[in-house]
C-alpha positions as CSV (number, residue, x, y, z in Angstrom):
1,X,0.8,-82.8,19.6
2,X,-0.5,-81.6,16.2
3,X,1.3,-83.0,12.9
4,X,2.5,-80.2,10.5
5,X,0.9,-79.6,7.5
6,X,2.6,-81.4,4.6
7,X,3.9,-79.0,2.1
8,X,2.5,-78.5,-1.0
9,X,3.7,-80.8,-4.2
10,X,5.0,-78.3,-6.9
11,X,5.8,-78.9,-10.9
12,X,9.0,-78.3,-12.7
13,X,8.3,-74.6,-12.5
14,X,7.6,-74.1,-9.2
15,X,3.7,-73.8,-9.4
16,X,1.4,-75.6,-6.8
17,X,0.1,-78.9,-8.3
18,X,-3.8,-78.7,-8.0
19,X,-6.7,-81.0,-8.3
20,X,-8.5,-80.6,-11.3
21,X,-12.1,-80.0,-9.6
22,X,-10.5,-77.2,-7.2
23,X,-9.2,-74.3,-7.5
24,X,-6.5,-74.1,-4.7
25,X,-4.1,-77.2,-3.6
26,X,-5.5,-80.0,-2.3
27,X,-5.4,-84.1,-1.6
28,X,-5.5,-86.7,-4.2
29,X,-5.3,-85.4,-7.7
30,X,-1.4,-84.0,-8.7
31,X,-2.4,-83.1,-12.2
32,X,-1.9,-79.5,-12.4
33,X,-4.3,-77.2,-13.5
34,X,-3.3,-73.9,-15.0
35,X,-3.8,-70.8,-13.1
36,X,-3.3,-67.2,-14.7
37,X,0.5,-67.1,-14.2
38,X,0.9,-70.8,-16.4
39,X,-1.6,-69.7,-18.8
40,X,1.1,-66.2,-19.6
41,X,3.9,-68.3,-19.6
42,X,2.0,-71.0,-22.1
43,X,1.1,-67.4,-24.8
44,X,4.8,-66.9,-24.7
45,X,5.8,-70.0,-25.3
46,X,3.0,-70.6,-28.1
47,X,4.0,-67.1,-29.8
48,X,0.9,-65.0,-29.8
49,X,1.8,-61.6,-31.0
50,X,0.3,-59.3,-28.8
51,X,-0.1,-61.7,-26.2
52,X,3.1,-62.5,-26.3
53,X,4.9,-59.8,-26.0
54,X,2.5,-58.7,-23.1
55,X,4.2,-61.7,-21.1
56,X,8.0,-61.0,-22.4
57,X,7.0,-57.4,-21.7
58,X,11.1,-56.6,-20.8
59,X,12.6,-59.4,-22.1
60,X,12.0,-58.2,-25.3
61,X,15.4,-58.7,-27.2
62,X,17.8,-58.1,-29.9
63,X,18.2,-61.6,-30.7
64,X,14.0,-61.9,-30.7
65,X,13.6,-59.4,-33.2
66,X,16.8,-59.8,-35.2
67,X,14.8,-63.7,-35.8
68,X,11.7,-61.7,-36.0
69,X,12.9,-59.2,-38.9
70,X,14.9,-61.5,-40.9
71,X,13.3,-60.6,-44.2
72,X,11.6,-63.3,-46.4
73,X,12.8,-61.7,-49.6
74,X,15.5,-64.1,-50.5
75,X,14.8,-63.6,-54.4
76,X,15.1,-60.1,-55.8
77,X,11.2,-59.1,-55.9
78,X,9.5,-57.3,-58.8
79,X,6.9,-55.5,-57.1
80,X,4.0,-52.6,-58.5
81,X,4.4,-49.2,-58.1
82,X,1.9,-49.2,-55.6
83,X,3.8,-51.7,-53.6
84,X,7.0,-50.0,-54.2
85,X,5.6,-46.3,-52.8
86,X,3.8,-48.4,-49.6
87,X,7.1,-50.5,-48.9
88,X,8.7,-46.6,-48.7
89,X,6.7,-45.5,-46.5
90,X,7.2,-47.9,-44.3
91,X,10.8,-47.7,-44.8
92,X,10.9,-43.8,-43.8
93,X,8.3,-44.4,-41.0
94,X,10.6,-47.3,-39.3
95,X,14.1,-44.3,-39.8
96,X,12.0,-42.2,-38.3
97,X,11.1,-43.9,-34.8
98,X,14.5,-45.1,-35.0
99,X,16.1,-41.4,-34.6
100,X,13.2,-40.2,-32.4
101,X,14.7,-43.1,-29.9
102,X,18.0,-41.5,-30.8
103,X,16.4,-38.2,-29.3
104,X,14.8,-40.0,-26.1
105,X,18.0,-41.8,-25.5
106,X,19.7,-38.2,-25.4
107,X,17.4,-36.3,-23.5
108,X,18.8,-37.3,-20.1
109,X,15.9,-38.3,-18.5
110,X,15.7,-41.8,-18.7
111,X,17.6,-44.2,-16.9
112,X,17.7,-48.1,-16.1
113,X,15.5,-50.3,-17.8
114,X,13.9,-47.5,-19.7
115,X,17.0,-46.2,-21.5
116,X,18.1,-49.7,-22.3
117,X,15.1,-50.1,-24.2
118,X,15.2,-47.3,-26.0
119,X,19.0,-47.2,-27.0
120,X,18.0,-51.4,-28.0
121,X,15.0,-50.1,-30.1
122,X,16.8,-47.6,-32.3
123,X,18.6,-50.7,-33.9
124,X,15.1,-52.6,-34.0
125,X,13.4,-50.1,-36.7
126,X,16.3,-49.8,-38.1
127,X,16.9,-53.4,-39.0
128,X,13.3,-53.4,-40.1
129,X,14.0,-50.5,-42.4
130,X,16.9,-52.8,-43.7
131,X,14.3,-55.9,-44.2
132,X,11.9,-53.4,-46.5
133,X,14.9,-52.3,-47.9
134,X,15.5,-55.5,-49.8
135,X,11.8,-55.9,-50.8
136,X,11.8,-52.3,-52.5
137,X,15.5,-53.5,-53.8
138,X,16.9,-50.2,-55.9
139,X,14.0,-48.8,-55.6
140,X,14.0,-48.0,-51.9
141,X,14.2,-44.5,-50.1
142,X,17.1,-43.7,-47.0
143,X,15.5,-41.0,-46.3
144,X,13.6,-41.0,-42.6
145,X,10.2,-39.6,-42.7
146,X,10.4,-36.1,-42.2
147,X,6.6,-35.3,-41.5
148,X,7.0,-37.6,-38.4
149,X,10.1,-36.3,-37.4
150,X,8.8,-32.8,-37.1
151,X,5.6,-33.8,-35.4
152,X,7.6,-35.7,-32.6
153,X,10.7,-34.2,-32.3
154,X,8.9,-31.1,-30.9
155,X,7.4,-33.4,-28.5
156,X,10.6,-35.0,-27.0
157,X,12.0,-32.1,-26.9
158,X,9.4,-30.4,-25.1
159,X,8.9,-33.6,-22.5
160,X,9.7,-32.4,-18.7
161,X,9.2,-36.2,-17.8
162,X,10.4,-39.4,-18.4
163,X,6.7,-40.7,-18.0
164,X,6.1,-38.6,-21.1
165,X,9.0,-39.9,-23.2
166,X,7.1,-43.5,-22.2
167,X,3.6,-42.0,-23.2
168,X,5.4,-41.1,-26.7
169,X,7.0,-44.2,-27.3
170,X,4.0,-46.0,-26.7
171,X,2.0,-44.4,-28.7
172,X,4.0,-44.1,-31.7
173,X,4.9,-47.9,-31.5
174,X,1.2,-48.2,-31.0
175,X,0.8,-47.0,-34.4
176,X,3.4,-48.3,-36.1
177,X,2.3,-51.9,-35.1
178,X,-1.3,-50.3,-36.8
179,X,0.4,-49.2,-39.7
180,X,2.0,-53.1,-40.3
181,X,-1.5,-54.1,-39.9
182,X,-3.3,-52.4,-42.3
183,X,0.0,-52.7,-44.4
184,X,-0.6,-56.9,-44.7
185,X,-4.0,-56.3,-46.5
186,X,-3.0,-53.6,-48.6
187,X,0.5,-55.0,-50.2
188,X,-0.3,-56.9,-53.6
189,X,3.2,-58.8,-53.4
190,X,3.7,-61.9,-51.1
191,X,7.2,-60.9,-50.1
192,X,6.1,-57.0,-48.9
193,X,3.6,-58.4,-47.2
194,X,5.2,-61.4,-45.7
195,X,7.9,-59.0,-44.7
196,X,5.6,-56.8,-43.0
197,X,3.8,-59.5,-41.2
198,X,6.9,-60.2,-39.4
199,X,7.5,-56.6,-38.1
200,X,4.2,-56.1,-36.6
201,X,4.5,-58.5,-33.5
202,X,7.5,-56.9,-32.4
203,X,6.1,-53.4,-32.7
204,X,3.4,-54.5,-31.0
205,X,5.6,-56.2,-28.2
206,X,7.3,-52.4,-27.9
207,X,4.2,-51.1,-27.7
208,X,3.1,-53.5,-24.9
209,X,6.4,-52.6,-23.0
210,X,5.9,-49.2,-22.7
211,X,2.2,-49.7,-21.4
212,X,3.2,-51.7,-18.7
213,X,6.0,-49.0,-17.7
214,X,2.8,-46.5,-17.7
215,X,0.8,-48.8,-15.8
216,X,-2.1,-48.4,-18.6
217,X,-4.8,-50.3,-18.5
218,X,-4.0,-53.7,-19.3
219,X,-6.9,-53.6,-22.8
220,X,-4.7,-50.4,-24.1
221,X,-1.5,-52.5,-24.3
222,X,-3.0,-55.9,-24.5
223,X,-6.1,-55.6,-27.0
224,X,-8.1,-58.7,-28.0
225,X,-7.1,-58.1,-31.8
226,X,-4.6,-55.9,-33.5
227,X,-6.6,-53.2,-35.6
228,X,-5.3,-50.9,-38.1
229,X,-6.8,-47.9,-35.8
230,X,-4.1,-45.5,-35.0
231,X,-2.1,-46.3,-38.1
232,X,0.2,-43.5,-39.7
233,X,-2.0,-42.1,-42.6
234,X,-0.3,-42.0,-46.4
235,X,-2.1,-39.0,-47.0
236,X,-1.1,-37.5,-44.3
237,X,2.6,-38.8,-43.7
238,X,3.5,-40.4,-47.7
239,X,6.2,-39.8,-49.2
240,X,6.5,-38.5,-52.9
């Protein structure tokens, strides 16, 4: 009569305890050694920005980036005009997504997970609009940007899919986390820029949501580095 095989030993979370020479469960040795899924779960815990929000992926949420957009600002700043004409466009670019997830939301096509997001996210660049807001102080716009608007509205409302809605989202959240980037090294005042650096990771994380929806390529939504490539150009999209 054979004897069963003992069962495994397992961590706190579930994960086989491994010896620390091999890579599957074995004798002697019950410190764990990380495999792929513990070495995720460690980036979210840690708080990488891109990384992170590859591994919360869905559970991006409003209490994440509420923390995530609270702005930095709490004295009124004096700023440059430079600053103050960069801080709006960031402003109208972040009122802009906002209502083109107005028009996703709307279009019927989404459903489940999907629409939730999307209805969620229309608060999320809103509330960052609010946190530039109180860096450009009276001196901020309201208005959304209208040269986005009129390049993306067409496309929602010409989208026959709901895989196309995803493929716009991603790839304006894409560039708005560009836009933050490039944003941090241009801003001469600490508390635009400080500001900014908080919005980034979570347009980043939007971005990495709507990648893994696609099923893209995990080095489109999970890149080694955040680069200003893709940002929205000044020249192109500034306001006056």
């Amino acid at each position: 009569m054979s004897t069963p095989a003992p069962c495994p030993a397992t961590d706190a979370e579930g994960d086989p305890l491994r010896h620390a020479d091999h890579p599957s469960p074995d004798v002697g040795s019950t410190e764990p050694v990380p495999d792929r899924r513990r070495f995720f779960r460690s980036l979210a815990v840690g708080g990488a920005a891109v990384a992170a929000g590859a591994v919360a992926g869905p559970l991006v949420t409003d209490a994440m980036a509420s923390a995530q957009t609270t702005s930095t600002a709490s004295i009124p700043p004096t700023i440059p005009a430079a600053d103050v004409r960069l801080v709006n466009f960031a402003i109208s670019l972040e009122l802009a997504l906002s209502q083109i997830y107005v028009d996703i939301s709307n279009t019927g096509k989404l459903s489940g997970d999907p629409l939730n997001y999307a209805r969620s996210w229309v608060s999320h660049h809103s509330d960052h609009a609010t946190a530039l807001t109180t860096v450009a102080a009276d001196q901020a716009t309201s208005t959304a940007n209208a040269k986005l608007l009129a390049r993306l509205g067409p496309l929602v409302n010409a989208a026959t899919t709901a895989e196309q809605l995803y493929r716009i989202a991603f790839d304006m959240e894409s560039s708005m986390a560009a836009t933050h980037q490039q944003l941090m090294g241009t801003l001469a005042n600490w508390q635009g820029a400080a500001t900014v650096a908080t919005l980034e990771p979570v347009e980043a994380q939007h971005a990495v949501v709507w990648g893994q929806i696609l099923d893209l390529p995990t080095n489109q939504w999970m890149p080694a580095f955040q680069s200003a490539s893709g940002a929205y150009d000044l020249a192109t999209y500034g306001t006056a």
